[in-house]
FILUM-40360 format. One line per 10 residues: number of its first residue (from 1); for each residue y, z, x of C-alpha. Coordinates in nm, 3 decimals, decimal comma. Layout:
# residues N
NUM> Y/Z/X | ...
END
This chain:
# residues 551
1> 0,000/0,000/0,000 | 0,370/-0,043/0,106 | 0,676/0,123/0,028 | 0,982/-0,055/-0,180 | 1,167/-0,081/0,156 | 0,876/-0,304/0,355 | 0,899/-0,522/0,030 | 1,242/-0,589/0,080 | 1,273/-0,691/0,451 | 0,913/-0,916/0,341
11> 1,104/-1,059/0,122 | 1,394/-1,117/0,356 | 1,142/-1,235/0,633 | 1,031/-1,533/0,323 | 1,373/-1,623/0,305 | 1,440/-1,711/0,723 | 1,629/-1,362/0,748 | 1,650/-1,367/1,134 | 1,913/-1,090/1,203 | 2,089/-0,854/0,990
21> 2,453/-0,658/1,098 | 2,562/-0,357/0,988 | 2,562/0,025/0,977 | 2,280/0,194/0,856 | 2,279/0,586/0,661 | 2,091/0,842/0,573 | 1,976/0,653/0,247 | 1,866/0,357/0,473 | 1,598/0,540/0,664 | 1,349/0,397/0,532
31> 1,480/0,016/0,519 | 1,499/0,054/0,893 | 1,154/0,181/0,989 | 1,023/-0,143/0,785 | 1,304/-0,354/1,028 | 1,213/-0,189/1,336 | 0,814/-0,351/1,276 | 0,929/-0,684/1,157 | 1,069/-1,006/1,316 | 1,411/-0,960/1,183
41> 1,652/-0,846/1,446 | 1,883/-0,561/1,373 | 2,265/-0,604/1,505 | 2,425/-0,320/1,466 | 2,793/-0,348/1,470 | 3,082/-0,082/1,469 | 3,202/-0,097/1,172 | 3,079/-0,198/0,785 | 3,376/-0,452/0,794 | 3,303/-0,676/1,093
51> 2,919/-0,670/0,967 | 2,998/-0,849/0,649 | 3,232/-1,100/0,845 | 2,969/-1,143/1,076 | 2,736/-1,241/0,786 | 2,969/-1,424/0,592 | 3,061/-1,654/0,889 | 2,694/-1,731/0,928 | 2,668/-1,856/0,555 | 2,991/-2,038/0,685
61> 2,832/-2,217/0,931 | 2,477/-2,264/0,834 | 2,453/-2,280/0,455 | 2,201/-2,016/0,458 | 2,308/-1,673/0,365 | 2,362/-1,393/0,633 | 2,262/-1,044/0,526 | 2,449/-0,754/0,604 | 2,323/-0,364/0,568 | 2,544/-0,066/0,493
71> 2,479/0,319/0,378 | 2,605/0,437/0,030 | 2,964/0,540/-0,073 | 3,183/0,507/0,209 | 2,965/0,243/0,415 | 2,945/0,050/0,109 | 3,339/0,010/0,017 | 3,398/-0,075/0,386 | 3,155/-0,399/0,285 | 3,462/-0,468/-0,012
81> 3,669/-0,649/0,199 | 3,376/-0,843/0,369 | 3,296/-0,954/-0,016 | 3,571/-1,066/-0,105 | 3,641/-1,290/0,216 | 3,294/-1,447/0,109 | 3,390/-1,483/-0,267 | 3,652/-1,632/-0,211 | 3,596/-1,844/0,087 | 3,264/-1,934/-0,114
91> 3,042/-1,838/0,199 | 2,671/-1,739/0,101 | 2,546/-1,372/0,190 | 2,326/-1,075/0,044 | 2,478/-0,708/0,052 | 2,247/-0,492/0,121 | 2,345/-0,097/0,036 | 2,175/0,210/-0,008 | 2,191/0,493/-0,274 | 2,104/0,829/-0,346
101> 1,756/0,873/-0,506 | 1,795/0,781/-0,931 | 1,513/0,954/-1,033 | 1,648/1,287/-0,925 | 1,967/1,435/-0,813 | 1,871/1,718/-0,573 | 2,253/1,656/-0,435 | 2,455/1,612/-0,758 | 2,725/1,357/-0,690 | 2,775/1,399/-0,360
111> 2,894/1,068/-0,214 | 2,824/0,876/-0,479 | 3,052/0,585/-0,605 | 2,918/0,320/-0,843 | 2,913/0,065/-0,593 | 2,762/-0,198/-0,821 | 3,038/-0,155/-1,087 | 3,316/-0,191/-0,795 | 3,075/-0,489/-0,648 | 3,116/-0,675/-0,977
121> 3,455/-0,872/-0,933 | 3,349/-0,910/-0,611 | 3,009/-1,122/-0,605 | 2,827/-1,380/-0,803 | 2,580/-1,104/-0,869 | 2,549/-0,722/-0,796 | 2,208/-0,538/-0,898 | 2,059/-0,227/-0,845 | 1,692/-0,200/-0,775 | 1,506/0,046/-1,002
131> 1,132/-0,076/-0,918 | 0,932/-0,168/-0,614 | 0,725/-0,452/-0,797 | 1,066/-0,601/-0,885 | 1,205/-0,664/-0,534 | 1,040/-1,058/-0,487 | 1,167/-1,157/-0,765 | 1,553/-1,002/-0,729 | 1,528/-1,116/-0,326 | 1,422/-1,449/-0,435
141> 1,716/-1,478/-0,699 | 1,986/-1,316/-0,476 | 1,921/-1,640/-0,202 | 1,899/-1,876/-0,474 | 2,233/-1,741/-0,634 | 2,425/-1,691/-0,284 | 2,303/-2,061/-0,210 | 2,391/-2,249/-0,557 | 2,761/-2,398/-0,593 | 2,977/-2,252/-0,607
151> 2,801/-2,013/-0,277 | 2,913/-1,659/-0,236 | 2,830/-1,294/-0,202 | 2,512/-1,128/-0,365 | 2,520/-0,748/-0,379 | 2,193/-0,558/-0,360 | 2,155/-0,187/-0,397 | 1,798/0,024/-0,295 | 1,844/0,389/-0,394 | 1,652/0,558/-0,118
161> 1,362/0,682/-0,357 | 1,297/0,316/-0,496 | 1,283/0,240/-0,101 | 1,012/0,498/-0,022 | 0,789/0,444/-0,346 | 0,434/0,306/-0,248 | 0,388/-0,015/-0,505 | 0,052/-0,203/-0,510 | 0,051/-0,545/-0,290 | 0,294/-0,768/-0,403
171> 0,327/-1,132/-0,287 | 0,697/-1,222/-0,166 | 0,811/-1,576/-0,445 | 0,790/-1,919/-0,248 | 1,098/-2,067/-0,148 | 1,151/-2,426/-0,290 | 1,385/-2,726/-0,199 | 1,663/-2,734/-0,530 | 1,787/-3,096/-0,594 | 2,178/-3,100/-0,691
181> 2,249/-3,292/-0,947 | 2,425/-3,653/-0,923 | 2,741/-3,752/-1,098 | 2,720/-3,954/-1,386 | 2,745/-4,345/-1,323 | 3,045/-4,376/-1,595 | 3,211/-4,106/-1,373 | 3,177/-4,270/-1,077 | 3,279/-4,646/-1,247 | 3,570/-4,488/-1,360
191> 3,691/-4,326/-0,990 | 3,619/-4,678/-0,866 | 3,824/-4,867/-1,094 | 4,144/-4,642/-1,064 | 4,098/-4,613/-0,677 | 4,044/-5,044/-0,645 | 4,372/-5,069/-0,927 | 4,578/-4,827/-0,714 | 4,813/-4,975/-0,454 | 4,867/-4,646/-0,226
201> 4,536/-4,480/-0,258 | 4,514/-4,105/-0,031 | 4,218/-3,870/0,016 | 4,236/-3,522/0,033 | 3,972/-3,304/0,175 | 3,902/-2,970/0,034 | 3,745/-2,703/0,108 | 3,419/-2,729/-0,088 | 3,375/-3,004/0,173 | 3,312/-2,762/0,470
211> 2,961/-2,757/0,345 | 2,734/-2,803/0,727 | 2,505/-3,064/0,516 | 2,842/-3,314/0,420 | 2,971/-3,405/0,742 | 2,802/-3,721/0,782 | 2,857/-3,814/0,462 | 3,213/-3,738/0,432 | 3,266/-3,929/0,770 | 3,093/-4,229/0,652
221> 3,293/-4,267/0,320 | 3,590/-4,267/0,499 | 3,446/-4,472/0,789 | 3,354/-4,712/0,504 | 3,627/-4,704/0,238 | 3,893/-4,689/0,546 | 4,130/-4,488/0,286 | 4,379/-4,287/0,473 | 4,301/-3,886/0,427 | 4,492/-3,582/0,485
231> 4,307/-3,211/0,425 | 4,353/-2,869/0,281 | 4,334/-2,582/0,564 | 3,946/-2,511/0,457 | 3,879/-2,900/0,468 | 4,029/-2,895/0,788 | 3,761/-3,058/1,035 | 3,514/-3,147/0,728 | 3,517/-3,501/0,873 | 3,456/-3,597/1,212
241> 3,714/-3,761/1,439 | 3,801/-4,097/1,545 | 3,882/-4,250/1,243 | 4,213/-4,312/1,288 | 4,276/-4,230/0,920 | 4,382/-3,872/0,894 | 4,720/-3,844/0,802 | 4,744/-3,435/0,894 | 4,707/-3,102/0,712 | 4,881/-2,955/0,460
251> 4,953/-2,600/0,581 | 5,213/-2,546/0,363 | 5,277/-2,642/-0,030 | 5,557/-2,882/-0,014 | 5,845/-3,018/0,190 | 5,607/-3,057/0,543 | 5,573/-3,420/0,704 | 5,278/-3,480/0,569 | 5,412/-3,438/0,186 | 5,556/-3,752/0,270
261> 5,188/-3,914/0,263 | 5,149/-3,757/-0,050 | 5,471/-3,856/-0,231 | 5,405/-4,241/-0,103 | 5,066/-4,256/-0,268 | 5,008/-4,372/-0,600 | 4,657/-4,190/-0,659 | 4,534/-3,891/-0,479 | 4,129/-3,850/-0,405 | 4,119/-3,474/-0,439
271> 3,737/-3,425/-0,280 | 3,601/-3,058/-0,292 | 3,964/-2,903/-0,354 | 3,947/-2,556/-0,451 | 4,211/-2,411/-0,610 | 4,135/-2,076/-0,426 | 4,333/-2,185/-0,172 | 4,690/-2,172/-0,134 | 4,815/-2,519/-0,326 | 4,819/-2,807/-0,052
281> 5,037/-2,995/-0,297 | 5,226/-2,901/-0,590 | 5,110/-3,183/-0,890 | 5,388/-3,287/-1,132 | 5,403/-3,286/-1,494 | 5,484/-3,639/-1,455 | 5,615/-3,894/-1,205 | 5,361/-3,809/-0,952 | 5,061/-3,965/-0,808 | 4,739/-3,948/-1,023
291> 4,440/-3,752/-0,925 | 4,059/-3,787/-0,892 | 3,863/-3,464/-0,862 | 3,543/-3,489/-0,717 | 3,323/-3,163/-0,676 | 3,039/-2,982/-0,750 | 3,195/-2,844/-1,025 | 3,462/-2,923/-1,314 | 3,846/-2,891/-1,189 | 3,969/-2,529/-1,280
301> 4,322/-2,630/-1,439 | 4,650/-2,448/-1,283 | 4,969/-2,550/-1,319 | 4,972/-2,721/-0,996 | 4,673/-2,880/-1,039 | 4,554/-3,075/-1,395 | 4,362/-3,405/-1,235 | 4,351/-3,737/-1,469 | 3,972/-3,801/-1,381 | 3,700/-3,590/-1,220
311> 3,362/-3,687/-1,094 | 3,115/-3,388/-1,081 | 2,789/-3,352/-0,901 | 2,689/-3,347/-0,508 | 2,998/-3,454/-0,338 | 2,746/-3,575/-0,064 | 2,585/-3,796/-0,329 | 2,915/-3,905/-0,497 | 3,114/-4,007/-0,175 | 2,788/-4,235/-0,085
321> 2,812/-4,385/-0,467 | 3,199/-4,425/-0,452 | 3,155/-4,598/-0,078 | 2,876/-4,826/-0,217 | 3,158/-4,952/-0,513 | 3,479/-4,971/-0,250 | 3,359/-5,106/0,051 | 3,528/-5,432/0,166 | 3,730/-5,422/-0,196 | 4,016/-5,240/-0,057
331> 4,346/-5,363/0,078 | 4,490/-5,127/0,351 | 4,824/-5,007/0,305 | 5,044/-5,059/0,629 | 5,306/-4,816/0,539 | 5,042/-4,574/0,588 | 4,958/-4,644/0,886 | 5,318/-4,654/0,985 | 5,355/-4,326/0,833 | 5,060/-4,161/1,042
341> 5,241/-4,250/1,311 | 5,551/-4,088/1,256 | 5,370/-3,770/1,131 | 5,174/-3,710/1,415 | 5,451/-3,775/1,627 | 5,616/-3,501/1,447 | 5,365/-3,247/1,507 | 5,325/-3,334/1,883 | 5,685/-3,241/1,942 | 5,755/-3,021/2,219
351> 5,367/-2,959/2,241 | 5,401/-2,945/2,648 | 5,740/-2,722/2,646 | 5,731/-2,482/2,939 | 5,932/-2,158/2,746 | 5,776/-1,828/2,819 | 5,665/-1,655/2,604 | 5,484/-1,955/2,505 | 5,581/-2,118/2,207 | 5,304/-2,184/1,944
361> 5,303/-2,549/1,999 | 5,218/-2,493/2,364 | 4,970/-2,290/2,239 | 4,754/-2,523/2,011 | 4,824/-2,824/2,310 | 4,686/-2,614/2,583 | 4,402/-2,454/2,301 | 4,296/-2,832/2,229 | 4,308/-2,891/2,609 | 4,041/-2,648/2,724
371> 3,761/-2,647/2,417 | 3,524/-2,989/2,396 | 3,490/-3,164/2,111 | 3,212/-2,922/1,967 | 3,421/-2,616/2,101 | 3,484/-2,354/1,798 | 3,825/-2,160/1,790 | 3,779/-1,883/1,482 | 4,119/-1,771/1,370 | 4,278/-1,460/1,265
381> 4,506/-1,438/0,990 | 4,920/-1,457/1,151 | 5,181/-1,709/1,140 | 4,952/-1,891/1,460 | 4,710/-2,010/1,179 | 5,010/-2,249/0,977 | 5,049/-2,398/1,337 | 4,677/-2,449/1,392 | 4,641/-2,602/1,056 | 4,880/-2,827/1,109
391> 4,892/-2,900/1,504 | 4,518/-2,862/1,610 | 4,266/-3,187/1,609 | 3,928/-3,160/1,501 | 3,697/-3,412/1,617 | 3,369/-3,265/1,538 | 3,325/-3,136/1,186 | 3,345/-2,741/1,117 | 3,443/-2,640/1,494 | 3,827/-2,472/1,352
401> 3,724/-2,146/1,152 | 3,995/-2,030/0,955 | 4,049/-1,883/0,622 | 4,323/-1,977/0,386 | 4,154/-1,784/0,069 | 4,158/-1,419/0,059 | 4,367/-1,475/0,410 | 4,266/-1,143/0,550 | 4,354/-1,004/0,902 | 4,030/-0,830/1,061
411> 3,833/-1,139/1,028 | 3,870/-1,355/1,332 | 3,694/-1,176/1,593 | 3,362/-1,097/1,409 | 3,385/-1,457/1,301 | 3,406/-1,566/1,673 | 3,121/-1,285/1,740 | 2,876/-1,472/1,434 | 3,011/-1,842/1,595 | 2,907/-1,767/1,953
421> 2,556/-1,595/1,866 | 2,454/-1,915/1,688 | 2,581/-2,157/1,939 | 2,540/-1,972/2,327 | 2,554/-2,332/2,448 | 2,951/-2,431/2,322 | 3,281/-2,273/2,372 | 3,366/-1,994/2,112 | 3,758/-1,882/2,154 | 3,874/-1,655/1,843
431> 4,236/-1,624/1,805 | 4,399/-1,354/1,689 | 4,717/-1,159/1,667 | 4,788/-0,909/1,786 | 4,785/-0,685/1,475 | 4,472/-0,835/1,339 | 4,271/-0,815/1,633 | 4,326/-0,417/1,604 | 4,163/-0,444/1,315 | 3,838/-0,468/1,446
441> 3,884/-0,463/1,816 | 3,620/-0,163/1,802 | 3,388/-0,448/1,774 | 3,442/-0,522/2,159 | 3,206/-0,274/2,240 | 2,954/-0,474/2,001 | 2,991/-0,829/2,136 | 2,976/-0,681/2,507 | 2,606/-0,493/2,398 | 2,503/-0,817/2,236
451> 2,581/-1,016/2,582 | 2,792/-1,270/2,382 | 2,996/-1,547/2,595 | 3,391/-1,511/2,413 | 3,685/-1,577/2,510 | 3,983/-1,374/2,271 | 4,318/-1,455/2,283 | 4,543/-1,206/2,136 | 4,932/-1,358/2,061 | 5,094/-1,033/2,181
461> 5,470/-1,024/1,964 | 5,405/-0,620/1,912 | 5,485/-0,721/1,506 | 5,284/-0,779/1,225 | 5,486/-1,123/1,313 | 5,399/-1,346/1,010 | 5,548/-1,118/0,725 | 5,866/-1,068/0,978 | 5,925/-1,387/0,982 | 5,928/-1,405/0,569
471> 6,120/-1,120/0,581 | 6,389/-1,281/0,769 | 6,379/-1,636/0,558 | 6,390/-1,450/0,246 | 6,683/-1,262/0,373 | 6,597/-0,893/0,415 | 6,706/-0,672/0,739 | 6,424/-0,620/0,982 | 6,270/-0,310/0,873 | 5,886/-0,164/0,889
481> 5,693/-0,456/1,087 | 5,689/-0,347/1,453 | 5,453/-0,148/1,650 | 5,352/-0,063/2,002 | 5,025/-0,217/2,166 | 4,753/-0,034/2,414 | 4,770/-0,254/2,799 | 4,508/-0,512/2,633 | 4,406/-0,566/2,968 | 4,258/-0,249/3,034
491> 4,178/-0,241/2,673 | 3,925/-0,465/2,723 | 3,774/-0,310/3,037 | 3,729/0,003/2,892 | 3,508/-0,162/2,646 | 3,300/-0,338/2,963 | 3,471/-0,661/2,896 | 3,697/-0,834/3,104 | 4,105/-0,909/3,075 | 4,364/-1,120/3,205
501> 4,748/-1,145/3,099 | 4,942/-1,496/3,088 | 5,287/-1,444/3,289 | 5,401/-1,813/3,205 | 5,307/-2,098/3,027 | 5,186/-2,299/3,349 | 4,929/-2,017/3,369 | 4,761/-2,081/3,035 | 4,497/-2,282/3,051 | 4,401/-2,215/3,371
511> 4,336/-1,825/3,256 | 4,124/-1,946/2,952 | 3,934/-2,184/3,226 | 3,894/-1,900/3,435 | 3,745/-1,682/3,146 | 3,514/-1,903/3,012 | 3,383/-2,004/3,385 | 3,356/-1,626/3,421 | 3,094/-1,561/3,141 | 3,087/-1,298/2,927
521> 3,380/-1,106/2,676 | 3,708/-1,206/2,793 | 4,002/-1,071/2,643 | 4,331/-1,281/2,726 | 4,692/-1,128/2,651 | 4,905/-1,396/2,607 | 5,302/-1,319/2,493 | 5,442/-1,496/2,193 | 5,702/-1,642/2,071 | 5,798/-1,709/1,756
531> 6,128/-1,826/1,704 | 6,027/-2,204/1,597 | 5,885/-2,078/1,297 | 6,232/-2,071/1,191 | 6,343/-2,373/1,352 | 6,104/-2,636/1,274 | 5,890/-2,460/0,932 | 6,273/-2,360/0,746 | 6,574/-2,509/0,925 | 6,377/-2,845/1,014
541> 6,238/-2,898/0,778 | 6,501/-2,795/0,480 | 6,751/-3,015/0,644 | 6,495/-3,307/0,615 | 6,433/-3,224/0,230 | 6,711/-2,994/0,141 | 6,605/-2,986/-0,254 | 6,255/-2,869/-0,144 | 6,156/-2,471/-0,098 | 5,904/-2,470/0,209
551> 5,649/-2,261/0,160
END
């Protein structure tokens, strides 16, 4: 016979579970002795937080859910934040909590919190497990849930008496390929015959395109259709390079240089756009250029966003369909092309400029300069991620990490931690500022343990510099957003890792190239500075569209 507990991490084993991250508790004891027998590794991180990150940004990056383990109570609400990155960055994993036994109560209420109730807005699905002989069947379901589109979060709590009750054998549920379903041919006739009768067709990317499995075939319906694109921050690097069609990223909502794509097109391809993120465009009631949706699911309607005609089903599937009706029907649109030009010209502006502190297009140049083409920089969440968004090339799909739906600071160093685990052979750089990376910086100590080769930046302003720089566009005195930082240098080296500071901008890339030849954690400090914000994302901008409100 085996306890509830050895079900579950079968059952996890069924399902490819390789590692799980987290903090275990009391309640977990028994959850671990099954681990410590099985094939699953345990990675035990410093804090609940970074765990679920950690798992999240494997669901991220493989399409198969990463599993994270906490204790009851207070382990368990450190996992909220984790959630709701994964919600609403639509990343499948499996929450894994424990609980106080429900069949007695031999320590009243002590630290118990209804974590499933405050799991609910949270997940796709929260459960608690009252029965051994159930745990298949809820395991099975949880993957298959986390998995299905839209993917997210599946919460799973094992009260520690359901985890030590002996239950006769039962067998874990076979996992089985699941089919998505195609978009109806009228559908597809339909986006075909508006896209061939349009005269200034674009394509946006979304971020329901950052699927692994829909690289290829989002690079070969561009490849194929040659339709100029532009992306969403999420879709950002959804299609590989060297198309000569991307028209740039829309880090912010309206008034940037590549609105001006948008207002020239007629029709607008919205593929996998989800309105989670922050609006890449802001539609019009009327007057503006027409809209496709295509996704896995039906549009949801906001006020910025009410397409004319939507395509549902695999996007991999519907892009191959739409490709098979457009190619060689198409008439390119030189202005376009003229217009690409101009844009990217725009965003390479002053990208070599030797000021020091170093400005943040120095930054992304000298960034771009040192990673390969399958190099992945993971992002924290600061006023460096609207320049990434906008200034950084991707040329292989899914190698910029960054998260422009719940937009949380913490995230970008367990990110970089997940990235570099499951690729040891590429570069992993996570970028973070300075007062997100102390978020989570425990978590040092944890990539250090695990042997991990990383490279951290940390943009060193000593502000929480993003929400001081809308305080000073919207007008208000500076007041409440600076702080003092540890010597990140020694930081780091207490933590076993190395460090290095950047004393000019010369010195950049040669200190990343030094710290990835060197192996291991490197932490490098590297001043900031952030006065073009102001210059080029307000005063530049405004003066080129002075009726438009950047944003």
């Amino acid at each position: 016979m085996r306890n509830g507990a050895a079900l579950l991490v079968e059952a996890l084993e069924n399902e490819g579970v390789d590692r799980i991250f987290g903090v275990p508790g009391e309640e977990n004891l028994d959850f671990l002795e099954a681990l410590r027998t099985s094939k699953i590794e345990l990675v035990l991180t410093r804090h609940e937080q970074a765990a679920a990150f950690m798992a999240a940004t494997h669901g991220r990056l493989t399409g198969r859910p990463g599993v994270c383990l906490a204790t009851l109570g207070p382990g368990a609400l450190n996992f909220s934040t984790g959630a709701a990155y994964a919600h609403l960055g639509a990343m499948p994993m499996i929450l894994i909590t424990g609980q106080k036994a429900v069949m007695s109560a031999r320590q009243a209420r002590f630290q118990i919190v209804d974590i499933v109730a405050s799991m609910k807005p949270l997940t796709k699905m929260t459960r608690q497990i009252v029965s051994p002989a159930s745990i298949p069947s809820i395991v099975r379901d949880a993957f298959r849930v986390a998995m299905e589109e839209r993917p997210g979060p599946v919460h799973l709590e094992l009260p520690e008496d359901i985890a030590g009750e002996e239950v006769d054998a039962v067998s874990p549920i076979a996992v089985h390929p699941l089919e998505r379903p195609l978009a109806h041919p009228a559908a597809l006739e339909r986006a075909a015959a508006a896209i061939l009768a349009a005269k200034r067709p674009l394509v946006m990317i979304g971020a329901a395109c950052s699927r692994p499995y829909l690289a290829d075939a989002l690079s070969s319906f561009v490849t194929r259709t040659r339709l100029p694109f532009f992306n969403t921050q999420m879709g950002k690097g959804a299609v590989t390079g060297g198309s000569n069609l991307y028209m740039g990223t829309a880090a912010l909502s309206e008034g940037d240089y590549v609105h001006e794509a948008v207002a020239r097109a007629d029709l607008i391809v919205a593929i996998g756009h989800d309105t989670i993120e922050k609006p890449p465009f802001l539609m019009k009631d009327a007057g503006g250029p027409k809209v496709i949706h295509l996704g896995f699911q039906s549009a949801t309607v906001e006020q910025v966003y009410h397409p004319d005609i939507e395509v549902i089903g695999d996007i991999g599937g519907s892009v191959q369909a739409l490709a098979e009706r457009l190619e060689g029907r198409l008439t390119p649109d030189d202005g376009m092309a003229t217009l690409r030009q101009k844009i990217l010209a725009h965003l390479n502006d002053r990208a070599e400029e030797d000021r020091f502190p170093v400005t943040p297009q120095r930054l992304v140049h000298d960034v771009r300069a040192v990673m390969p083409d399958d190099g992945i920089v993971c992002l924290d969440n600061g006023m460096y991620k609207i320049w990434f968004a906008r200034n950084y090339r991707t040329h292989v799909a899914n190698t910029l990490l960054l998260d422009n739906a719940l937009a949380t600071m913490g995230a970008g160093l367990p990110s970089a931690m997940m990235a570099a685990m499951l690729y040891p052979q590429r570069r992993v750089l996570a970028v973070c500022g300075d007062g997100g990376f102390m978020m989570n910086s425990q978590e040092l100590e944890t990539a250090v343990r695990l042997g991990l080769n990383l490279v951290v930046v940390i943009l060193n302003d000593s502000a929480y510099g993003m929400i001081r720089w809308k305080q000073a566009v919207d007008g208000f005195e500076d007041f409440g957003m600076r702080f003092g930082n540890p010597d990140f240098v020694r930081y780091a080296e207490a933590y076993g890792a190395k460090g290095s500071r950047v004393g000019s901008a010369e010195a950049l890339v040669p200190t990343i190239e030094a710290a990835f030849a060197g192996g291991g954690v490197h932490l490098v400090d590297v001043p900031i500075d952030y006065s073009e914000n102001t210059r080029v994302l307000v005063d530049e901008l405004r003066n080129r569209t002075p009726d438009v409100e950047c944003r």
